[in-house]
N, C-alpha and C positions, 0 to 999 in steps of 0.2 A: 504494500500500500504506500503510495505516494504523498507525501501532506503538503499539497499544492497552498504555496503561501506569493507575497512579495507584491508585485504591481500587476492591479486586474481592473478588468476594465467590462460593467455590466452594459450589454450589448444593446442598440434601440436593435427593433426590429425594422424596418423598412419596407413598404408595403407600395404598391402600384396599381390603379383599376381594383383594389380593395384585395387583393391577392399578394401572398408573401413576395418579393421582390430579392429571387436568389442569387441573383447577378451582380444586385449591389451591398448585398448582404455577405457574399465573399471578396467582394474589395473592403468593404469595411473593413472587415478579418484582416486579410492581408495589410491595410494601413497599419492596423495595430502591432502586426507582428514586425514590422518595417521602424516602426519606433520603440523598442525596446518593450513591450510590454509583457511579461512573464505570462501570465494567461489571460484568457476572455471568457466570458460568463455569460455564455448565449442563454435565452429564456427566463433570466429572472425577472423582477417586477417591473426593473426599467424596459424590458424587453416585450411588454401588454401579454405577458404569458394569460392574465388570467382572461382576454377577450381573444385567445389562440387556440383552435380545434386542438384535440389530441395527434392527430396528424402534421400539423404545422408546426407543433410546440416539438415534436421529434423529430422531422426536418431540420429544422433548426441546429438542433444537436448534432445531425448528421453532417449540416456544413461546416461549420465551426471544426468538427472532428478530420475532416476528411482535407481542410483548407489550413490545418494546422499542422497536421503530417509532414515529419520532418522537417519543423522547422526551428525547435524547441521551446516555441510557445505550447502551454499547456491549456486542457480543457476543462472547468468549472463547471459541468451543463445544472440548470438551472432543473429541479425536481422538486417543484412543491405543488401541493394541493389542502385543499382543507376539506377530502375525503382520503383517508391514510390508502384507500386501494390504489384509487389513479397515482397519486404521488410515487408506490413502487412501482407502479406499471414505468413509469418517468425514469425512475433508477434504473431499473432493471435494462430501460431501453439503452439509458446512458453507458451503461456498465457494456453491452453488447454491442456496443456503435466503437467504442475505446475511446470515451470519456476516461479523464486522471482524475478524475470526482464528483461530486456531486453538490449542489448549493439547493438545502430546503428550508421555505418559509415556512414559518408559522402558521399550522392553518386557521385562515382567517371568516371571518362572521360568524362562526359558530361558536366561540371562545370556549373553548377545553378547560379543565382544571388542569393544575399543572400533575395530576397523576392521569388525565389525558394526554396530554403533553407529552411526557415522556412514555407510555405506551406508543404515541403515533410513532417516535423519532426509533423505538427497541425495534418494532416492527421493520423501517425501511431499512435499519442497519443489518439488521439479519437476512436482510434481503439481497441484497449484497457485498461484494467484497472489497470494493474501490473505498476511497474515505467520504468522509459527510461532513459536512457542515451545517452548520445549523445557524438559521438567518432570523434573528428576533430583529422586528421591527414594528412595535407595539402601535404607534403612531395611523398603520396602515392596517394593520391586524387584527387591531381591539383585544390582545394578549400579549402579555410579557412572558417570556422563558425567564424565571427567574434565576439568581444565582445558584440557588441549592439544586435545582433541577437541571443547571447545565455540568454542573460538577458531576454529578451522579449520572448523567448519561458520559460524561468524560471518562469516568471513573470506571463502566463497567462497559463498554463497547469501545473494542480498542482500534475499529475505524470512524469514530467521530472523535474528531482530533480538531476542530476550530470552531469556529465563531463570527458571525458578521455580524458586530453591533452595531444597530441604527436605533438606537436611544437617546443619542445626544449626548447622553451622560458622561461626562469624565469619571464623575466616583462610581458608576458601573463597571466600567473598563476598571478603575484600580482594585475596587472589589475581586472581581472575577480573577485577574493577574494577581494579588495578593494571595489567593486561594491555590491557585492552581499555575504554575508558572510556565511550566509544557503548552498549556493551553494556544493554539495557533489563533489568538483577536485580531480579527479585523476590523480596520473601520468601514464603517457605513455611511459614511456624514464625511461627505468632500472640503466642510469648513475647516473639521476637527483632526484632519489626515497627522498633518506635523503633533500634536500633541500628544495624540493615541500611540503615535510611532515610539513617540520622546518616552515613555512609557514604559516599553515594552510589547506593543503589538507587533505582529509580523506582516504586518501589507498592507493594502486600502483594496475593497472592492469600488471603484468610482464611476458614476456619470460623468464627470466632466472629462473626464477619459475618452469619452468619445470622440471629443472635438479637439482636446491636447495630452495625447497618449504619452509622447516625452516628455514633456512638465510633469508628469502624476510619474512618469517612471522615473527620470529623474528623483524627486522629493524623497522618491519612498527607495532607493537604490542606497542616495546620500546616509538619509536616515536609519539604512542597517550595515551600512561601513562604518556607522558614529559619527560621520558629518552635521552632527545638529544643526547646527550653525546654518552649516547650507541648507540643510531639507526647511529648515524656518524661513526661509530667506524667500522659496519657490512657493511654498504655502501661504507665504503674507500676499505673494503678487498674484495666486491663482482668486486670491479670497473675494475680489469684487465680481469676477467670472463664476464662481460656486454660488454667492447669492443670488446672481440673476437666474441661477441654472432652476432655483427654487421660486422661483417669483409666482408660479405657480404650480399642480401638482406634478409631480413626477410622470411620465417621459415628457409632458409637453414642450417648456421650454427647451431643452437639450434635444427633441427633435426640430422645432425652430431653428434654433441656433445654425443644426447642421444642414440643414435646410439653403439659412440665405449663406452659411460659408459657402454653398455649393458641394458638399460632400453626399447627398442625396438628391435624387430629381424632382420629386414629388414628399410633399409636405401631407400625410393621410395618416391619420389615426383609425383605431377602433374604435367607434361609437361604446359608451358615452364618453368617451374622450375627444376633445374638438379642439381646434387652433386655440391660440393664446389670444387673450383680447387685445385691439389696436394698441392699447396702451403701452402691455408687458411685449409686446411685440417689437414695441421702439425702446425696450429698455433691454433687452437682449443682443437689438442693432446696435446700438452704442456702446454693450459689454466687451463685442468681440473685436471692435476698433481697436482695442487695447492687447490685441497679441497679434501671434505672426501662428496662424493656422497652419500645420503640414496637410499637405494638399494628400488625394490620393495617389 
């Protein structure tokens, strides 16, 4: 088992005439592996996994897998659901495509108790062999993994070996890493990359990755050679680009963005997700004035 850590980048999907758009979904790919980025994370949340057929959402997996081949970029494939079957079905696909791991959310609207919780996460782990990660992201979820129950699923499944925390929380992170120091933390919160790192985390999963894969690879490269110093220095200047990336709810803007950089042809979401209002639309244009985009 592989413990795929370091600089990752959660993937938009890109969509054409409302069908998935494969063409530009392995340039993506290829951008990212062209700028240094250790793996990509086809299918998580920034990726409309949950308005994606089961057949799309393992497509997906199957590019990413097949466009990373030999190139030492690794595979994250994104494997949640918030019914624990489909969710292994997702693993299981990942695991037989030659996904290096798997990233599952929290299943979300029906909120578990955390002896839910950790039954759903026993379950996919036993279901496979490749490693897990496990993605709290309470905000989107409407459930926290809390500490005690990431431990104990740390403690006795010895392929769930990390963590995407998107809580925001700094004393989450010191918590969790005070307990358990193996623990492979990721950040989930592009503001918070440099300090999760300063810390003790081992990598960022990011959005704004999409749009500057060497900035985020960069920071977080700096930041586990010990370069603090530097990886703050790339983290202060992405921080006005990570707030616009949020101006509204996740993938919107950062499909914007990549939108008018021209790194996608067509600007199409999944309903109910729609464009950004004219507003956040000119607060986005005048984010990306401020760096130098790698083209594809």
């Amino acid at each position: 088992m592989q413990k795929i850590c370091g600089a990752m980048t959660a993937l938009i999907t890109p969509f054409k005439n409302g069908k998935l758009d494969e063409a530009s979904y392995e340039k993506l790919i290829k951008r990212q592996i062209k700028n240094k980025i250790d793996a990509v994370v086809p299918v998580g949340t920034t990726g409309e996994s949950a308005t994606l057929s089961m057949d799309e959402h393992k497509r997906c997996i199957e590019i990413a897998v097949e466009t990373c081949k030999g190139s030492g970029a690794k595979v994250l494939a994104g494997a949640g659901a918030n019914a624990t079957s489909e969710a292994i079905e997702l693993a299981k696909h990942a695991q037989q495509m030659g996904a290096d791991a798997i990233l599952s959310v929290c299943p979300y609207y029906n909120k578990p108790s955390q002896r839910g919780l950790y039954e759903h996460y026993k379950a996919i782990a036993q279901s496979i062999e490749i490693g897990v990660m496990l993605y709290n992201v309470p905000g989107r979820t409407g459930v926290d993994i809390i500490p005690d129950t990431v431990c104990k699923l740390f403690d006795e499944f010895p392929n769930i070996y990390a963590i995407k925390e998107a809580t925001g929380s700094m004393e989450r992170s010191v918590d969790l890493l005070a307990r358990r120091e193996d623990l492979c933390l990721m950040s989930g919160e592009d503001s918070i990359n440099y300090p999760l790192m300063a810390n003790g985390g081992k990598g960022v999963i990011s959005v704004t990755a999409n749009l500057l894969p060497n900035m985020i690879a960069d920071l977080v490269h700096e930041a586990l050679q010990g370069n603090l110093q530097k990886s703050k220095k790339i983290n202060d200047e992405l921080y006005p680009i990570n707030k616009a990336m949020f101006c509204e709810s996740n993938p919107i803007p950062i499909k914007a963005a990549m939108y008018l950089a021209g790194l996608i042809d067509t600007l199409e979401y999944r309903l109910p997700l729609v464009p950004p209002s004219s507003e956040n639309m000119k607060k986005i244009e005048l984010s990306l004035q401020k760096y130098q985009i790698p083209k594809l």
